[in-house]
C-alpha positions in Angstrom: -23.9 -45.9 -170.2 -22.9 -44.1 -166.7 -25.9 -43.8 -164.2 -28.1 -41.1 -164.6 -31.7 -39.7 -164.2 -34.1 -37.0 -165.7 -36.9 -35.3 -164.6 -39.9 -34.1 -167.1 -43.4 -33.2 -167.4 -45.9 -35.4 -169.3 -49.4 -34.6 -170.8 -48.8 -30.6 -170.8 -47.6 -30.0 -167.5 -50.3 -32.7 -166.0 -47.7 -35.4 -164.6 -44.4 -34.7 -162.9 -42.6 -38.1 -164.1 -38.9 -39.1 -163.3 -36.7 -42.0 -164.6 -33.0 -43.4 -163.7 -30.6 -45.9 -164.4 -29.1 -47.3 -161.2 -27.3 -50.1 -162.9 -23.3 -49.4 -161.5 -25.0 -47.2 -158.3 -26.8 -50.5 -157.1 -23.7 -52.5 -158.3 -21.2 -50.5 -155.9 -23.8 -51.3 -153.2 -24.0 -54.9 -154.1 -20.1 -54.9 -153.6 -19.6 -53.1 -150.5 -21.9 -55.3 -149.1 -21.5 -58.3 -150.7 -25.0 -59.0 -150.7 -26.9 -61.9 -151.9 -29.5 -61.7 -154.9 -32.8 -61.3 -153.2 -31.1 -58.7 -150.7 -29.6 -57.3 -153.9 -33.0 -56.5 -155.5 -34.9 -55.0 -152.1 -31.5 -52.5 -151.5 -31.4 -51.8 -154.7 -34.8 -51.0 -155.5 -34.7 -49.0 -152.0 -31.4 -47.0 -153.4 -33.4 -46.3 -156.1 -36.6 -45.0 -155.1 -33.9 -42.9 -153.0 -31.8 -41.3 -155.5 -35.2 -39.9 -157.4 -36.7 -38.6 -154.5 -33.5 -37.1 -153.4 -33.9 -35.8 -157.0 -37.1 -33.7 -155.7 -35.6 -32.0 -153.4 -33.0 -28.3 -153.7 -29.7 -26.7 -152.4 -28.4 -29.0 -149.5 -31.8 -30.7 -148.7 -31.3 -34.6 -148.1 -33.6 -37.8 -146.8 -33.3 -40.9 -145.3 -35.7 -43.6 -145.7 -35.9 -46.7 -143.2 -37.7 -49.7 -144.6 -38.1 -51.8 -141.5 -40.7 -54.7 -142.4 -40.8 -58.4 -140.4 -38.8 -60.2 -143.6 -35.4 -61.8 -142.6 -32.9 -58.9 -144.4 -34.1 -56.7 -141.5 -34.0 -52.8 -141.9 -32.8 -51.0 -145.1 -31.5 -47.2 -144.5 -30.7 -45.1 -147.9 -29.8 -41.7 -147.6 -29.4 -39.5 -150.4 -29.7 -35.5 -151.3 -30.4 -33.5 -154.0 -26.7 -33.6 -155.8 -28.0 -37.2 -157.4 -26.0 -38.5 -154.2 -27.1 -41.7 -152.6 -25.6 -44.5 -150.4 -27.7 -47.2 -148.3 -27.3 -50.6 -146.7 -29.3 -53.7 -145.1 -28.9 -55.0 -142.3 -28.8 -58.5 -142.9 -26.9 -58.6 -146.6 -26.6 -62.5 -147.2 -30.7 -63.9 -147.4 -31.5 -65.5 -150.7 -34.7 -67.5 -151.4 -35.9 -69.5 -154.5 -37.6 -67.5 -157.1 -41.4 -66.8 -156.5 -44.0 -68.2 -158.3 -43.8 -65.0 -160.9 -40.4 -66.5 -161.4 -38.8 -63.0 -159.9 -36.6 -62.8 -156.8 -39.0 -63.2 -153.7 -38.1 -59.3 -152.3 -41.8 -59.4 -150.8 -40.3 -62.7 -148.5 -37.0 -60.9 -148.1 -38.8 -57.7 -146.9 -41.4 -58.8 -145.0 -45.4 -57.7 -145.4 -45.6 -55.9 -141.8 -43.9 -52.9 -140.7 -43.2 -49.4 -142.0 -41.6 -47.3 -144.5 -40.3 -43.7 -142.5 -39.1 -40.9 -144.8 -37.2 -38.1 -143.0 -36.3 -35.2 -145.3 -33.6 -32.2 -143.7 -34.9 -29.3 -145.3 -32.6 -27.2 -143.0 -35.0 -25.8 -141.0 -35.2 -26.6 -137.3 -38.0 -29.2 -138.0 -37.2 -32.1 -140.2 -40.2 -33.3 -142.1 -41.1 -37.3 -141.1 -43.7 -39.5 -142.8 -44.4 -42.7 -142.1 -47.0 -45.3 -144.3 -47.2 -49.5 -143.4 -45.6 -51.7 -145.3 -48.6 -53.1 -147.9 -46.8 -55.5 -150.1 -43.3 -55.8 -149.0 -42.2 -55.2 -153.0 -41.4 -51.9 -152.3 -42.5 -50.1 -155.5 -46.0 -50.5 -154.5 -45.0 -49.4 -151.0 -44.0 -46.2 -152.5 -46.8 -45.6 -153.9 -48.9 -46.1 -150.7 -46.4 -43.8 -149.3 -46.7 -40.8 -151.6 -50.7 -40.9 -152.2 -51.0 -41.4 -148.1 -48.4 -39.6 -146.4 -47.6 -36.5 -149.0 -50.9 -37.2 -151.1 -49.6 -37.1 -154.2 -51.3 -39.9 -156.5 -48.2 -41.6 -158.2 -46.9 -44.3 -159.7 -43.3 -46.6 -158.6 -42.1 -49.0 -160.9 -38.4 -50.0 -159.6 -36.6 -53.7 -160.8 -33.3 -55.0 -160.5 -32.3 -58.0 -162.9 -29.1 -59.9 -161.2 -26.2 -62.1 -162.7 -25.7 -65.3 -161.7 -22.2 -64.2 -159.9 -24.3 -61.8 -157.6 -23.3 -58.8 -159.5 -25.5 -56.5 -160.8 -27.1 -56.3 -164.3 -29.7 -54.0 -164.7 -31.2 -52.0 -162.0 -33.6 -48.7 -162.7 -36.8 -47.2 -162.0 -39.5 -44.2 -162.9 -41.8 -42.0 -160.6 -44.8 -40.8 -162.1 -46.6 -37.7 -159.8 -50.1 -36.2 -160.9 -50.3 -32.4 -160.7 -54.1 -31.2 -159.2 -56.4 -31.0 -162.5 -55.1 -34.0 -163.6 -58.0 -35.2 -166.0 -59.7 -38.8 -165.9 -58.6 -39.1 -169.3 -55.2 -38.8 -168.9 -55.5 -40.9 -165.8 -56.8 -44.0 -168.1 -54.2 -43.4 -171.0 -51.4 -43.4 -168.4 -52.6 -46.5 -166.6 -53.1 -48.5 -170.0 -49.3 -47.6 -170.4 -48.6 -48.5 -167.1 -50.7 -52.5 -167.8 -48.7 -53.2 -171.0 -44.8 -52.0 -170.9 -42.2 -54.1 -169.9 -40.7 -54.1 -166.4 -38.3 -51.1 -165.4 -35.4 -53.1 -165.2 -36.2 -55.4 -168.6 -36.1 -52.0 -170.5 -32.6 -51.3 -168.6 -31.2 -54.4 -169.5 -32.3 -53.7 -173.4 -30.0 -50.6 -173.3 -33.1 -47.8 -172.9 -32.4 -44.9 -171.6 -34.3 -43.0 -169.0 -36.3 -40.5 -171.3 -36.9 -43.9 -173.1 -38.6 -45.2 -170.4 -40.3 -42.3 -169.9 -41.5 -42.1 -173.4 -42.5 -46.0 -172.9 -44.2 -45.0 -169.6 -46.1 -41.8 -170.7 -46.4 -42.8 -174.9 -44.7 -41.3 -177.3 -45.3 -37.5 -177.6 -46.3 -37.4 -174.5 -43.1 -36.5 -172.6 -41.3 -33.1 -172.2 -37.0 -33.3 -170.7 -36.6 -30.9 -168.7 -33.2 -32.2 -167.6 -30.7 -34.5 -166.2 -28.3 -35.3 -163.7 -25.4 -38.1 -162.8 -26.2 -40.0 -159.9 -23.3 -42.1 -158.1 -23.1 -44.2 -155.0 -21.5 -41.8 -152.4 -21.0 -41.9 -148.8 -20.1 -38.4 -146.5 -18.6 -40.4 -144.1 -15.2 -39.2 -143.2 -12.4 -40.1 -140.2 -13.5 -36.3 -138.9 -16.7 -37.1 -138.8 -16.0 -40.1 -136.8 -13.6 -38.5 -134.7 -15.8 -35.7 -133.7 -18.7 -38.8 -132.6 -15.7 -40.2 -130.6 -15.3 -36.7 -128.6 -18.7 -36.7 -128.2 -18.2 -40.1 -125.9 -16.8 -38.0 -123.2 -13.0 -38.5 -121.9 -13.7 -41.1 -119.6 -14.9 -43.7 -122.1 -12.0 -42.7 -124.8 -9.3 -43.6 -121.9 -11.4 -46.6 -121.6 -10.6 -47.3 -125.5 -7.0 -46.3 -124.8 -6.9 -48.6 -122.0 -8.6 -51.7 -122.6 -7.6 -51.5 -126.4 -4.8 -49.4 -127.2 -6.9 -47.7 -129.6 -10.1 -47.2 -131.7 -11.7 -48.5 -135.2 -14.8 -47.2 -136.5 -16.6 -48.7 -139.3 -19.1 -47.0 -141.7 -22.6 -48.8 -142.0 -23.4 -47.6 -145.6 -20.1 -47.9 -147.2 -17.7 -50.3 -144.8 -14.7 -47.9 -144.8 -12.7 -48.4 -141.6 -11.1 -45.7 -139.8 -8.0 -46.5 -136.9 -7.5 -43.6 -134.1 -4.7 -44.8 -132.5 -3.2 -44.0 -128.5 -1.8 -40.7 -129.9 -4.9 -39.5 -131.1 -7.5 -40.6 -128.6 -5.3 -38.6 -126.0 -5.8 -35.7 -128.1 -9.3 -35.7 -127.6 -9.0 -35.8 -124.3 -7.0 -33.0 -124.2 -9.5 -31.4 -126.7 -12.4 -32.6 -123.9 -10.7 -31.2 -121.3 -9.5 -28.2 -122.6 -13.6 -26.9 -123.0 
């Protein structure tokens, strides 16, 4: 089954609820970055919750979200958009610690419980909307959810898991959003949060072969769910060699004949995906000449 997610409504328009498999997305990430289990489950939780909320958005809208808590992986950044797009990285990729005492990977230890989750969405206007919530459990799901009912007050629900293999590689990773709409009713509210006390974790149900509406349907109860559709989501960075090149004009012509002199060259390395990208004499001269000729 390829990565994908859906979006629905649940309880007659009451609950906006979303659900994804992130199984090869997270696993691409894991590779690029070689990272170790624990940082394995707090990126790929953090690509996750990424990927549906780039799911909220239209047209060329996009987000980035920093996670940036006192835990030893440092800051996670995950951009994604609204194409089911989404690419992200850690700073620190290679921290591993024993299991908790819930037997899970310690992603709360890895994270850190102090900082700040920042979401900045481009909605191509001239002002970008920013929120920003603290850090509360350093799990991340539950951070979310802080997040949503503080900063965009939307009561909501996060449940994101990654399961890893012992050879690092990834073998289940997924996740759902529940939203409730205004009017929302107490006893919907109860039924959902029963649901919520007795299913299985996200990324058990992923491993078992469900699919996203399945989760959905194991989230909301049978019934109780209404697809309204789905799209492929895919680990994909927009970095390019233009798009490096034009940041290397933007250096100014003295400190590109620096590069030319000191190094007889440039090489400029992606942070989300790792692709290199060589400018060599010829073409660091031309941008100078580009430079010059403004």
């Amino acid at each position: 089954m390829s990565d994908y997610l859906v979006r629905g409504l649940g309880f007659n328009g009451n609950v906006r609820a979303f659900a994804a498999r992130t199984t090869e997305t997270v696993g691409e990430a894991q590779r690029r970055h070689n990272t170790w289990p624990t940082t394995t489950a707090a990126l790929g939780r953090s690509i996750t919750a990424g990927v549906i909320m780039g799911s909220m958005l239209k047209g060329e809208d996009k987000l980035t979200i920093k996670i940036e808590g006192n835990g030893p992986i440092g800051p996670i950044i995950v951009d994604s958009n609204a194409k089911g797009e989404v690419r992200g990285f850690v700073t620190n990729p290679q921290v591993h610690f024993e299991l908790n005492n819930a037997g899970k990977l310690d992603v709360r230890r890895a994270v850190g419980t102090e900082g700040a989750i920042t979401i900045v969405k481009d909605l191509g206007l001239r002002d970008m909307f920013s929120g920003q919530t603290p850090i509360v459990s350093g799990e991340i799901a539950e951070d979310f959810t802080y997040y949503f009912a503080v900063s965009e007050q939307v009561p909501s629900s996060v449940g994101l898991g990654v399961l890893v293999n012992p050879d690092n590689t990834v073998l289940a990773s997924g996740g759902f959003i529940l939203q409730l709409m205004p009017g929302c009713d107490e006893e919907t509210i109860s039924e959902i949060e029963q649901h919520l006390k007795t299913i299985e974790p996200v990324s058990k149900m992923i491993e078992k072969g469900l699919t996203p509406e399945e989760i959905l349907e194991a989230v909301l109860g049978a019934g109780n769910v209404q697809i309204l559709n789905s799209m492929p989501i895919e680990f994909k960075c927009q970095c390019s060699k233009e798009r490096f090149g034009a940041a290397i004009v933007s250096l100014g012509a003295q400190e590109i004949q620096e590069m030319i002199d000191e190094d007889g060259g440039a090489e400029a390395e992606c942070h989300f995906c790792l692709e290199k990208y060589n400018f060599d004499k010829q073409e660091l001269k031309g941008f100078i000449d580009e430079i010059q000729a403004q």
